[in-house]
Structure formats: structure tokens, C-alpha cells
Biopython code that builds the backbone (N, CA, C, O; Angstrom):
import numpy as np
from Bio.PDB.StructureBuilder import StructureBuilder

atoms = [
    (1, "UNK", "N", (9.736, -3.097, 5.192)),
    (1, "UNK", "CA", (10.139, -1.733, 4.913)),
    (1, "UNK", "C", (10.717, -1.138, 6.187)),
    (1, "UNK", "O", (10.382, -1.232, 7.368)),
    (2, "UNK", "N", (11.604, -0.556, 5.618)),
    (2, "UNK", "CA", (12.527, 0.217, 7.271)),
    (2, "UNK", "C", (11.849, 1.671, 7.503)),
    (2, "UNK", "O", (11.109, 2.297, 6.744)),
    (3, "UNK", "N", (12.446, 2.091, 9.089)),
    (3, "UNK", "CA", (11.955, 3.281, 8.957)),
    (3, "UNK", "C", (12.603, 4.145, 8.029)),
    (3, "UNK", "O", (11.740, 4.857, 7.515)),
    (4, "UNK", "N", (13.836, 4.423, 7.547)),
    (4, "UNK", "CA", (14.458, 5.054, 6.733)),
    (4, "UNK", "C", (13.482, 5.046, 5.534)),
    (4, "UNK", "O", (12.933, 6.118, 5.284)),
    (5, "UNK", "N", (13.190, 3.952, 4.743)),
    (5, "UNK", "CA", (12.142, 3.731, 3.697)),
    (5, "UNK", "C", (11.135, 4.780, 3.670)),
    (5, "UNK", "O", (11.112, 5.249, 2.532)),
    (6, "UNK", "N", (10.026, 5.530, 4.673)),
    (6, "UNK", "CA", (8.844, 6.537, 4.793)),
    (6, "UNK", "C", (9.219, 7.360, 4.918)),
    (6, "UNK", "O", (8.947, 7.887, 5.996)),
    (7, "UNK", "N", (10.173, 8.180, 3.910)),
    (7, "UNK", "CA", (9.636, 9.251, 3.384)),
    (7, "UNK", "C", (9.037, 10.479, 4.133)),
    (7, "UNK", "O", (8.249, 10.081, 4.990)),
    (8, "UNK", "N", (9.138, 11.785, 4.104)),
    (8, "UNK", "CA", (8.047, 13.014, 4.446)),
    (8, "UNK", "C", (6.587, 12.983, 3.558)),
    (8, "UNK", "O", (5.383, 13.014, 3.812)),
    (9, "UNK", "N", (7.361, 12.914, 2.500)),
    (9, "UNK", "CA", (6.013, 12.681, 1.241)),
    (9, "UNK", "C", (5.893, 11.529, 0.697)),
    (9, "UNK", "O", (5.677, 11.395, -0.507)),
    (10, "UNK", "N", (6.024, 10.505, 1.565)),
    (10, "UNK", "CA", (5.469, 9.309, 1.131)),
    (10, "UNK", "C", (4.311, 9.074, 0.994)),
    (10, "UNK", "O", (3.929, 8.858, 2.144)),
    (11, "UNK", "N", (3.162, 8.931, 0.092)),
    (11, "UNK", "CA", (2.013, 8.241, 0.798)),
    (11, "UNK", "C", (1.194, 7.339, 1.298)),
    (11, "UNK", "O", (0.684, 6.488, 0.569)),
    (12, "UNK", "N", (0.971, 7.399, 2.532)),
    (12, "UNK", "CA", (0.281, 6.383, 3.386)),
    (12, "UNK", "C", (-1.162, 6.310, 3.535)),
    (12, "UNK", "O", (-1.972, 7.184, 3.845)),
    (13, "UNK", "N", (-1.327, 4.946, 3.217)),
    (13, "UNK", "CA", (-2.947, 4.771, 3.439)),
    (13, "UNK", "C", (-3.102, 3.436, 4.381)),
    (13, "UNK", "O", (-2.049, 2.866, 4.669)),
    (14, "UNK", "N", (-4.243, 2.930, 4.848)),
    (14, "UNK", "CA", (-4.954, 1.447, 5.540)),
    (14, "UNK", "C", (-4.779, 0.782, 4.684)),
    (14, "UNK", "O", (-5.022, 1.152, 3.535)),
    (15, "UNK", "N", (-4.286, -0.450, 4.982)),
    (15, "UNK", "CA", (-4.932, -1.630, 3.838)),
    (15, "UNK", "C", (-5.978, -2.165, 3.868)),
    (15, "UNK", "O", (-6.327, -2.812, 2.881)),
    (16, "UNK", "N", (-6.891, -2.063, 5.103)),
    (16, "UNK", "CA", (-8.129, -2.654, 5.339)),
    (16, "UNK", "C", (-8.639, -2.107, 5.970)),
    (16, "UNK", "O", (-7.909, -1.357, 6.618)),
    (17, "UNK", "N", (-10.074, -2.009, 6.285)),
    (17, "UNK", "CA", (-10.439, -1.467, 7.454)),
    (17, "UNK", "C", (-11.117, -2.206, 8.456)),
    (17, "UNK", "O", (-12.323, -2.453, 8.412)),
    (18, "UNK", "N", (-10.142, -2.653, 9.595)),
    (18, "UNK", "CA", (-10.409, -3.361, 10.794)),
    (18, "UNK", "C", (-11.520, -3.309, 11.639)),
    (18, "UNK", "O", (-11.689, -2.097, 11.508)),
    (19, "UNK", "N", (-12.349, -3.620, 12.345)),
    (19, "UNK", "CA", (-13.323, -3.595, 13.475)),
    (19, "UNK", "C", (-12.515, -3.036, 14.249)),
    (19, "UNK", "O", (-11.505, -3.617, 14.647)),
    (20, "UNK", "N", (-12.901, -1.524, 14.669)),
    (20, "UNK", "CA", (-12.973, -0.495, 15.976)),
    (20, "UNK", "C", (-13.734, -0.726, 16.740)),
    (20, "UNK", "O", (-14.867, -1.040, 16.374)),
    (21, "UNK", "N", (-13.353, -0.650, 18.289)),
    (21, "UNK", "CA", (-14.513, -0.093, 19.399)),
    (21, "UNK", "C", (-12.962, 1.108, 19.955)),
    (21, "UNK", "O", (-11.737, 1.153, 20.072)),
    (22, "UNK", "N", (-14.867, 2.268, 20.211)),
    (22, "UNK", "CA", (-14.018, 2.854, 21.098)),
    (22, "UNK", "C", (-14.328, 2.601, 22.749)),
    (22, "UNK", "O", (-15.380, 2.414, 23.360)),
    (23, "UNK", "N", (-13.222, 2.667, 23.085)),
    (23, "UNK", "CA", (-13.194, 2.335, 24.578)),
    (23, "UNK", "C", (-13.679, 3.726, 25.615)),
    (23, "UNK", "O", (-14.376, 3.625, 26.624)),
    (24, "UNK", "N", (-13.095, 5.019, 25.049)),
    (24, "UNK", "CA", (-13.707, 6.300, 25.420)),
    (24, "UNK", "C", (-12.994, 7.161, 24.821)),
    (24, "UNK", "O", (-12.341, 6.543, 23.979)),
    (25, "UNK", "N", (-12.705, 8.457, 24.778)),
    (25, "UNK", "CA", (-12.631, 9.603, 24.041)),
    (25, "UNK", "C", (-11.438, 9.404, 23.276)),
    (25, "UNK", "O", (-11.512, 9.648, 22.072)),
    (26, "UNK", "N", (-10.337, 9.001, 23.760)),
    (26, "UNK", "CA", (-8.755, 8.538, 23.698)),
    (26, "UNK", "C", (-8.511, 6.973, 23.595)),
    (26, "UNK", "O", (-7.446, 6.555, 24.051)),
    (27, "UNK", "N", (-9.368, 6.110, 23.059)),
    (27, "UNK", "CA", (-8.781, 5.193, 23.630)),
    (27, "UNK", "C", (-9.777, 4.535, 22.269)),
    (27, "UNK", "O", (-10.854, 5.028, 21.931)),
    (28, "UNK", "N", (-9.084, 3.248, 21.573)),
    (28, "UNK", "CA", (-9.599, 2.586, 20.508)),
    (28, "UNK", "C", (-8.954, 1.355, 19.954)),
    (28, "UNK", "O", (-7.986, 1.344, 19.195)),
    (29, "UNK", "N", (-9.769, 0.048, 20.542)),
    (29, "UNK", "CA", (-9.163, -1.296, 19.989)),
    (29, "UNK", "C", (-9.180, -1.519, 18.411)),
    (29, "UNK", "O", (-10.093, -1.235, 17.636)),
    (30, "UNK", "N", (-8.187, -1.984, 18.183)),
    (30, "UNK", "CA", (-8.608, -2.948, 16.674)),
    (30, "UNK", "C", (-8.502, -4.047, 16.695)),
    (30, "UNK", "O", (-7.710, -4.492, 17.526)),
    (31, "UNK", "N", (-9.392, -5.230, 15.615)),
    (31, "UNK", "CA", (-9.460, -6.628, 15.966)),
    (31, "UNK", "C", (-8.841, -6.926, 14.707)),
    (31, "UNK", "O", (-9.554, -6.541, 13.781)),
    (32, "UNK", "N", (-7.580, -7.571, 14.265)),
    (32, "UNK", "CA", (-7.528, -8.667, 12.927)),
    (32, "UNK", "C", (-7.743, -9.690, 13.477)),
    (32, "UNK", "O", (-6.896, -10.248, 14.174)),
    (33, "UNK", "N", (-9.126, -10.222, 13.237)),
    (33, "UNK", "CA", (-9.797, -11.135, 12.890)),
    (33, "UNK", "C", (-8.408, -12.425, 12.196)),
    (33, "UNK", "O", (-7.653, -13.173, 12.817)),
    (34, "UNK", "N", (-8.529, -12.261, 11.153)),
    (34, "UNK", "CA", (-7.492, -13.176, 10.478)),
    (34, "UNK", "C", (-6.442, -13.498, 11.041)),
    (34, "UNK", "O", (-6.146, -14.675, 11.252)),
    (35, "UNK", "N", (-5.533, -12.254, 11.457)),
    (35, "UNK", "CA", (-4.386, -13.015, 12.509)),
    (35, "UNK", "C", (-4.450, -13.127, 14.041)),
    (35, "UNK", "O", (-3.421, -13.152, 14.715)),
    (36, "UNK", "N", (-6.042, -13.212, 14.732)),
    (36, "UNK", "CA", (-6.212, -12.923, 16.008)),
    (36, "UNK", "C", (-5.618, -12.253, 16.721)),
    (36, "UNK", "O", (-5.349, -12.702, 17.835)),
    (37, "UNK", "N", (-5.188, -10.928, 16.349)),
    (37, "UNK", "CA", (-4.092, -9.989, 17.406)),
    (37, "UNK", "C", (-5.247, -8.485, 17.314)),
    (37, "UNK", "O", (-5.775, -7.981, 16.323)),
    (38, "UNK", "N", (-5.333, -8.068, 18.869)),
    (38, "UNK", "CA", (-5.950, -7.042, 18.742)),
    (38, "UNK", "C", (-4.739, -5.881, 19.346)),
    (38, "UNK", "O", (-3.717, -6.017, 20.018)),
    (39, "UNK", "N", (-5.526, -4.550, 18.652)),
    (39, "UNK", "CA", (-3.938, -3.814, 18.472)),
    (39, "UNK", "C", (-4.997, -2.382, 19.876)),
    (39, "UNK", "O", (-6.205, -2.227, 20.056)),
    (40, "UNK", "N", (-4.130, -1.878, 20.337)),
    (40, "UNK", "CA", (-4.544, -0.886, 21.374)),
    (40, "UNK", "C", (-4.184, 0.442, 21.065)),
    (40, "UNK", "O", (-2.990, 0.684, 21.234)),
    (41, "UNK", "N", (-5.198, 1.774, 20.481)),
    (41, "UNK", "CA", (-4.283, 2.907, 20.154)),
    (41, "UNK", "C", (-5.145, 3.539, 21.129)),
    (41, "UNK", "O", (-6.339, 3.295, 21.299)),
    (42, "UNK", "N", (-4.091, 4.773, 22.053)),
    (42, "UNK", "CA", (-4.341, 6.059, 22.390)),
    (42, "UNK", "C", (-3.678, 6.796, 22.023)),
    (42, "UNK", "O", (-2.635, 6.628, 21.391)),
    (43, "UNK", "N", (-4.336, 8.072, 22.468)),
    (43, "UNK", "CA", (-3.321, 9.102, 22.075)),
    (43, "UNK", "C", (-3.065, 9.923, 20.710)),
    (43, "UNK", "O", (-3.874, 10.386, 19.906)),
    (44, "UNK", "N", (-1.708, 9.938, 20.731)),
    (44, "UNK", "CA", (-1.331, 10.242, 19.314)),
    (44, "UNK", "C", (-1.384, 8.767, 18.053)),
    (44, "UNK", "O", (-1.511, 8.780, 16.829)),
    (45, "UNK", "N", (-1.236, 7.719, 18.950)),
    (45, "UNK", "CA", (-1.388, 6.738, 17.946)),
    (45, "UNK", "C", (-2.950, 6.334, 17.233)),
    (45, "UNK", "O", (-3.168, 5.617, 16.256)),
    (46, "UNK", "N", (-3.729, 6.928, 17.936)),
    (46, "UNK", "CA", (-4.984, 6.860, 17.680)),
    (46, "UNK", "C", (-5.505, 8.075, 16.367)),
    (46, "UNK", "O", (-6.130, 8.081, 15.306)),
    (47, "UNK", "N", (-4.775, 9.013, 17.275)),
    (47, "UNK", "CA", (-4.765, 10.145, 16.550)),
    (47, "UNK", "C", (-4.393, 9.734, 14.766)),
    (47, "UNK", "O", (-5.078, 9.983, 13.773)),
    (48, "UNK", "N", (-3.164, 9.085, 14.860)),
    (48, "UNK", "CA", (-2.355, 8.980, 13.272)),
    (48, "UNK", "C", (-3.438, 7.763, 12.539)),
    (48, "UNK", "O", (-3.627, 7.821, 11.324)),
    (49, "UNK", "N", (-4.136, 6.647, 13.400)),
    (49, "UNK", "CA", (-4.559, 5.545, 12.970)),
    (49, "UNK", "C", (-6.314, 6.191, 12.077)),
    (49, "UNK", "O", (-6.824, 5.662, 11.089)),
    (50, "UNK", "N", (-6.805, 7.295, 12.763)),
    (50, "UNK", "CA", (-7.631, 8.105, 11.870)),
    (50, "UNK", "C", (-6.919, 8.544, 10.940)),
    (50, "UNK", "O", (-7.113, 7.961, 9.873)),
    (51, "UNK", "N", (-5.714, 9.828, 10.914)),
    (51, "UNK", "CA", (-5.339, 10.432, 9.609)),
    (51, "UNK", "C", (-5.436, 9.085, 8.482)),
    (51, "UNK", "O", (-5.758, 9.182, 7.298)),
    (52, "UNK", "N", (-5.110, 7.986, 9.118)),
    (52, "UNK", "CA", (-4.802, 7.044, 7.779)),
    (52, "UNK", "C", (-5.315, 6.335, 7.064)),
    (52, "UNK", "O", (-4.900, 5.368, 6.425)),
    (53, "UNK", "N", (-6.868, 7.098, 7.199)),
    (53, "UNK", "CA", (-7.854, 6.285, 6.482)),
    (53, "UNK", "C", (-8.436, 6.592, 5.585)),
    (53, "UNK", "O", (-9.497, 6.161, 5.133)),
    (54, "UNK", "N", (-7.519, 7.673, 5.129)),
    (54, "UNK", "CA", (-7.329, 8.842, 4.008)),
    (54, "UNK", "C", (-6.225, 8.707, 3.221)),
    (54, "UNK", "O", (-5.363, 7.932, 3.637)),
    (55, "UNK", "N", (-6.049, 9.227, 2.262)),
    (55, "UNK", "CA", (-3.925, 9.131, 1.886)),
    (55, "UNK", "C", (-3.629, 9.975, 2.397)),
    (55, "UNK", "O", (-4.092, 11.110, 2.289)),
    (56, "UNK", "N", (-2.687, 9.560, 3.153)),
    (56, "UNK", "CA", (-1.983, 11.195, 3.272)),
    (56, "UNK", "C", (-0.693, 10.749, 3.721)),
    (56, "UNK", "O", (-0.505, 9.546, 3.906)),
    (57, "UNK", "N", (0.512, 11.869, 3.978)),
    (57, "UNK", "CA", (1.940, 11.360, 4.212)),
    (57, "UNK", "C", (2.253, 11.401, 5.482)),
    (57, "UNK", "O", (1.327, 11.281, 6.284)),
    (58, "UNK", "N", (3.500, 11.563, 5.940)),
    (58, "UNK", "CA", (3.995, 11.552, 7.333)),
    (58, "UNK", "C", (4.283, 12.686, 7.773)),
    (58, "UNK", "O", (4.374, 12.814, 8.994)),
    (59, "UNK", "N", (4.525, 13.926, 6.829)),
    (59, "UNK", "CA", (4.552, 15.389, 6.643)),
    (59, "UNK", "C", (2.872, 15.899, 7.361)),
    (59, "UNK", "O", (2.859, 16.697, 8.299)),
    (60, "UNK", "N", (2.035, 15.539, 6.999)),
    (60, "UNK", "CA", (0.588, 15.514, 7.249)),
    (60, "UNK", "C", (0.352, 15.474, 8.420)),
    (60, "UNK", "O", (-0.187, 16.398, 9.030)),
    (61, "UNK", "N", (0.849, 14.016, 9.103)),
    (61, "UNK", "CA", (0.581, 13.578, 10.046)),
    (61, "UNK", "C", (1.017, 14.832, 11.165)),
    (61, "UNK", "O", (0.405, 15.407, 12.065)),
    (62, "UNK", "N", (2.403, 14.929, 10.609)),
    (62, "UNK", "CA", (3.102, 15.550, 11.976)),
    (62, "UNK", "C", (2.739, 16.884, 11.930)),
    (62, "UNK", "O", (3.147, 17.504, 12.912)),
    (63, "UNK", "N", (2.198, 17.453, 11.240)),
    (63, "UNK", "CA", (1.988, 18.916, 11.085)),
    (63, "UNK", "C", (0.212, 18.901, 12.358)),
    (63, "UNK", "O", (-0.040, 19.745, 13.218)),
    (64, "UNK", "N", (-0.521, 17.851, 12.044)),
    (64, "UNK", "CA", (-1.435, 17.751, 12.865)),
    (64, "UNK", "C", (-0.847, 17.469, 14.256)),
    (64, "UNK", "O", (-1.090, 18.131, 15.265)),
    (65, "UNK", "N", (0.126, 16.179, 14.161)),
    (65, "UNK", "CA", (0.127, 16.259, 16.008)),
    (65, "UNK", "C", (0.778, 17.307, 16.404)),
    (65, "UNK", "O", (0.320, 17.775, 17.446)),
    (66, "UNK", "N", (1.804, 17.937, 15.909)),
    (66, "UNK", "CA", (2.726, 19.344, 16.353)),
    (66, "UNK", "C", (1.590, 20.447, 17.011)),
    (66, "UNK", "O", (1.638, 21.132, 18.033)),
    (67, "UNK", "N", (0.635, 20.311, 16.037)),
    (67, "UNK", "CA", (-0.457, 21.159, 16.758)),
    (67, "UNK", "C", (-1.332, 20.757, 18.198)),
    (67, "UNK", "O", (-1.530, 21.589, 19.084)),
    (68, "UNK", "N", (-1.755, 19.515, 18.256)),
    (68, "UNK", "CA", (-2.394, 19.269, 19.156)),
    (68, "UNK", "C", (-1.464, 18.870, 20.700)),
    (68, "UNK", "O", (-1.892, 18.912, 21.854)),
    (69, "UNK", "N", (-0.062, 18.482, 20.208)),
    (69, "UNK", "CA", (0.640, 17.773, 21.048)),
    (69, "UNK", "C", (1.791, 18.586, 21.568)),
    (69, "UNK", "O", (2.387, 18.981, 20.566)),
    (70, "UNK", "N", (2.364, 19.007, 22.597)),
    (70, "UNK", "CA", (3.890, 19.512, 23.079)),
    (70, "UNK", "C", (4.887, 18.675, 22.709)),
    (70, "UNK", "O", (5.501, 18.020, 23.551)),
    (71, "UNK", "N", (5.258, 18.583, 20.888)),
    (71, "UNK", "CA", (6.416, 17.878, 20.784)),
    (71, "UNK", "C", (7.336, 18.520, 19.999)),
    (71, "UNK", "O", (6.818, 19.574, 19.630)),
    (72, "UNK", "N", (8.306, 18.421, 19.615)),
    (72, "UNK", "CA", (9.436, 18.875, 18.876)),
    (72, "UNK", "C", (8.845, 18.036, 17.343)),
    (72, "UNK", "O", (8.529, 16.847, 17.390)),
    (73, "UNK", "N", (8.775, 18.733, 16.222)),
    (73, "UNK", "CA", (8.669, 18.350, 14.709)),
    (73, "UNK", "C", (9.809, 17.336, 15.078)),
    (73, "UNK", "O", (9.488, 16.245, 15.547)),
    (74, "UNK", "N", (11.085, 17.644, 14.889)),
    (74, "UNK", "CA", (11.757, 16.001, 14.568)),
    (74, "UNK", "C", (11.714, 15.175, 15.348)),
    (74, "UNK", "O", (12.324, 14.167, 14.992)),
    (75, "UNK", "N", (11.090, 15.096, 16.646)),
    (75, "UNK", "CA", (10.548, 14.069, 17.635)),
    (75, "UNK", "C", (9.524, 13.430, 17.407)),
    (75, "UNK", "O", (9.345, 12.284, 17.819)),
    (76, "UNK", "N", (8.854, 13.967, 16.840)),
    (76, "UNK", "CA", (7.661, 13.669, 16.085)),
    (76, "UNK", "C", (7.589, 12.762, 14.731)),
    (76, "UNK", "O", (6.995, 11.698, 14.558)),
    (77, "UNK", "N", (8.519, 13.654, 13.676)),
    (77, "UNK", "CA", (8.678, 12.570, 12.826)),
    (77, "UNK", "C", (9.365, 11.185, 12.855)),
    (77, "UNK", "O", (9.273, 10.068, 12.348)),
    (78, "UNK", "N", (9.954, 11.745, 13.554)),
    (78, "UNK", "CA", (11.175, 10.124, 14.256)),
    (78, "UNK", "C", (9.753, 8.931, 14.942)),
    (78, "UNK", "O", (9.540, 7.789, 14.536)),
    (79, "UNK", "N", (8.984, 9.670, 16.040)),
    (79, "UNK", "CA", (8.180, 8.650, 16.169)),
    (79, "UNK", "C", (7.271, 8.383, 15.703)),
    (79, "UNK", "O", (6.691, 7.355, 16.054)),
    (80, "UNK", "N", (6.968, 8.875, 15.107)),
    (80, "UNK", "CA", (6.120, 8.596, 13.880)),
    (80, "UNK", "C", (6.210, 7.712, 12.871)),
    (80, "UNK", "O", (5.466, 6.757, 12.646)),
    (81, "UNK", "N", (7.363, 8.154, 12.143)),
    (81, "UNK", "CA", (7.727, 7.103, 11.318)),
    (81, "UNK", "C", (8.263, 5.629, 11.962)),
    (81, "UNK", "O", (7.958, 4.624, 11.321)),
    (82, "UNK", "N", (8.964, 5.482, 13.070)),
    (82, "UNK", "CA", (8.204, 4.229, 14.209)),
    (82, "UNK", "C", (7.503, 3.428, 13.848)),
    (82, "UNK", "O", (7.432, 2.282, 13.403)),
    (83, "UNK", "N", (6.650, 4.772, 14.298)),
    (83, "UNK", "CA", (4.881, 3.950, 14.502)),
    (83, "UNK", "C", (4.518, 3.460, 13.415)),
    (83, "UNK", "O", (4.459, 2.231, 13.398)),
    (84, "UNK", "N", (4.184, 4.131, 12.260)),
    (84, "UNK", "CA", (4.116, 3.841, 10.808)),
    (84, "UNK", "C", (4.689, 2.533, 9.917)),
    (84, "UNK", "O", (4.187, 1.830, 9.040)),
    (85, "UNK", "N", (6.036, 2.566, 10.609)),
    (85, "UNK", "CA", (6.518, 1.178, 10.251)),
    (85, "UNK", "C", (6.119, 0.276, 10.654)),
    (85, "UNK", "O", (5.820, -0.693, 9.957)),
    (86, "UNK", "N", (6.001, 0.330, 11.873)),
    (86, "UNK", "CA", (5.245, -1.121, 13.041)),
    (86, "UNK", "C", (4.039, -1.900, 11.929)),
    (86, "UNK", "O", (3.856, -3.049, 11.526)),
    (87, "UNK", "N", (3.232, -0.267, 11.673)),
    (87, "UNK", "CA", (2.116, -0.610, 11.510)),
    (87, "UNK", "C", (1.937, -1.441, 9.560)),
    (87, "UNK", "O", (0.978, -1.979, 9.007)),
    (88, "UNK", "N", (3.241, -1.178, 9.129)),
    (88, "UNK", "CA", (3.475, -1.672, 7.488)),
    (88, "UNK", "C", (4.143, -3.289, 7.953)),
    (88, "UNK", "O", (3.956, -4.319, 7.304)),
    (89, "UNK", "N", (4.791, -3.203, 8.988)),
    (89, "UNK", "CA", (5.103, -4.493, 9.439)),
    (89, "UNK", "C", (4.056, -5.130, 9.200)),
    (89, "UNK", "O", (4.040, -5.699, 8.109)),
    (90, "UNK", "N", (2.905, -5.266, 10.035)),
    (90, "UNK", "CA", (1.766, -6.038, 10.715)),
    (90, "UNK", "C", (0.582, -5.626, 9.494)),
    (90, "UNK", "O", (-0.598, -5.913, 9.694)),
    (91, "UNK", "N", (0.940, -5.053, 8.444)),
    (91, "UNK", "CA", (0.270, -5.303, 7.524)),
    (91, "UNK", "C", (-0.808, -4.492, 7.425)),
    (91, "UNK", "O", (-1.522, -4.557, 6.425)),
    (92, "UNK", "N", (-1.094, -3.547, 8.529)),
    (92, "UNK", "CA", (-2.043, -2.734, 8.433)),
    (92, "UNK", "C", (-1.794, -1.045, 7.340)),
    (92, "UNK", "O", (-2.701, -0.260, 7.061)),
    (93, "UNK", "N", (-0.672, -0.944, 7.026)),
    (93, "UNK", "CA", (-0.851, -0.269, 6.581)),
    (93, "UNK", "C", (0.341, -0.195, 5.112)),
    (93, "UNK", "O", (1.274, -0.992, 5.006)),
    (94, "UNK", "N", (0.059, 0.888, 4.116)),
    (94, "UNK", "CA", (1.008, 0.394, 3.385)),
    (94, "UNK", "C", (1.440, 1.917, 2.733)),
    (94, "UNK", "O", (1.113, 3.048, 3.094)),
    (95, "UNK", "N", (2.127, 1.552, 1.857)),
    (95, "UNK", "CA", (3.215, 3.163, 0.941)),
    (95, "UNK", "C", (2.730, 3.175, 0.110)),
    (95, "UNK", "O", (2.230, 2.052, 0.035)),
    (96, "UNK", "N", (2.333, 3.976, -1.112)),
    (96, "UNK", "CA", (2.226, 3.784, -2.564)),
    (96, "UNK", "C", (3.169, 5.065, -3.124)),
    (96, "UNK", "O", (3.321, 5.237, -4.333)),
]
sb = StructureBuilder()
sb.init_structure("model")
sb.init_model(0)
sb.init_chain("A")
sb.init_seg("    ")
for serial, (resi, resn, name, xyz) in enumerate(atoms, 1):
    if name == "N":
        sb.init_residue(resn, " ", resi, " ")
    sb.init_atom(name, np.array(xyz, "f"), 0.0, 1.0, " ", f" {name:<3s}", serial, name[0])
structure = sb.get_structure()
């Protein structure tokens, strides 16, 4: 799926739910086990990798980091939807 593909009101959920540690306040590994790759989120990516363990869209997302974060809304959705893709790449997450 491209980034063009996700949508504002798409909705996004986990496909699984991976083994977390947190490392400290900002900071949180994930392990797939199955494909031995562990994935590293801070930040805002950490931030979105909670919203998504819920449904919710990319509209959602960005309305939360806009608040917590000094970014521009379409800077935001642009990297966002990025991130989002990466993460439909690698299977962690998906559209319905």
C-alpha cells in the first residue's frame, strides 16, 4: 500500500500485538519474534504506535500530535502517513 493509499479517514489498527519494553519515558522497543527484527519508537512514533492499538485514522492521529508537538498539520500528516506506511509494509499494521 502507498502512502497516497491512507486516507484522513482511513481506519487504522495493529495487526498483532508485539512484545514492548519500555526503555524510559520516550523510548519503546518492539520484538517480531517471527521475523527477528526489533523495531525502535520514540517520540512521536511512539506516540502514534499507542494511538494504534485502538482504531482510529490518521486524522486522529494528527490532531493528537499537533497538540503535543510544534508541527505544521500538513507536516504532520505527510509524516505520518510515512510512518504508517512503513509500518503496513512490515506488517505491523493494517487499513480496514
Amino acid at each position: 500500500m502507498s502512502q497516497q493509499d491512507i486516507k484522513s479517514d482511513s481506519i487504522l489498527i495493529r495487526t498483532s500485538q508485539l512484545p514492548a519494553a519500555e526503555l524510559g519515558p520516550d523510548d519503546t522497543v518492539l520484538l517480531d519474534a517471527e521475523r527477528g527484527v526489533y523495531y525502535g519508537l520514540e517520540g512521536p512514533a511512539r506516540q502514534i504506535w499507542e494511538k494504534l492499538s485502538q482504531e482510529t485514522t490518521l486524522d486522529d492521529i494528527c490532531t493528537s500530535l499537533t497538540k503535543d508537538y510544534d508541527v505544521e498539520r500538513d507536516q504532520c500528516e505527510a509524516d505520518t502517513r510515512a510512518f504508517v506506511a512503513e509500518l503496513i509494509e512490515n506488517g505491523l499494521v493494517r487499513v480496514r
